[in-house]
C-alpha positions, 0 to 999 in steps of 0.5 A, a space after each residue: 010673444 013674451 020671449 020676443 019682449 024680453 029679448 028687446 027689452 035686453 037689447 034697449 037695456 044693453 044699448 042704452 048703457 052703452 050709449 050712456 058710458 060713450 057719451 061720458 067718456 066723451 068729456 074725458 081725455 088723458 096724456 100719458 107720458 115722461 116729464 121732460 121739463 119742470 118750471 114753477 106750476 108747468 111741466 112738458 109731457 110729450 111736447 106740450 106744456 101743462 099748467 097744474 096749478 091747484 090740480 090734484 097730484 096723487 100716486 097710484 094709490 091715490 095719495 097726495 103727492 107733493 110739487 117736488 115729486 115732479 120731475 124730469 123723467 118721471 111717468 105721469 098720466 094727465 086727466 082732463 075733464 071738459 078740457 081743464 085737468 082734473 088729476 096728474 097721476 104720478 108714477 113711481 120713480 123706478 118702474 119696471 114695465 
């Protein structure tokens, strides 16, 4: 009987961590890709265009990065929270993958 217990109690446990990450993961999307264009507060990144003014941009290592590091060709992944972006991580120039 006590055995019986624990082993729901471990499966509610389990689900409802589980349940709890996917439903913020749910407000969470990211766009990965090469720059194409820069113009002003703009960039283009897999065809579409993306306004970052006053958005955080950061290296990897999650210092502050300037404006003039974005450019064409250069990787960056575009984090967005409840549809607005919340990051642009900027990756270095010379990557080797």
């Amino acid at each position: 009987m006590i055995k019986k217990g624990i082993l729901l109690l471990s499966v509610l446990m389990i689900f409802f961590s589980v349940s709890g990450s996917c439903a913020y993961a749910q407000g969470i999307k990211t766009v990965e890709g090469l720059i194409e264009n820069v113009t002003g507060d703009t960039i283009k990144v897999r065809g579409n265009y993306y306004n970052f003014n006053g958005v955080p941009l950061e290296n990897a290592s999650g210092r502050k990065m300037q404006k003039d590091e974005l450019k064409v060709g250069r990787k960056v992944e575009i984090f967005f929270k409840d549809n607005h972006i919340n990051t642009i991580l900027i990756y270095p120039e010379y990557m080797v993958e």
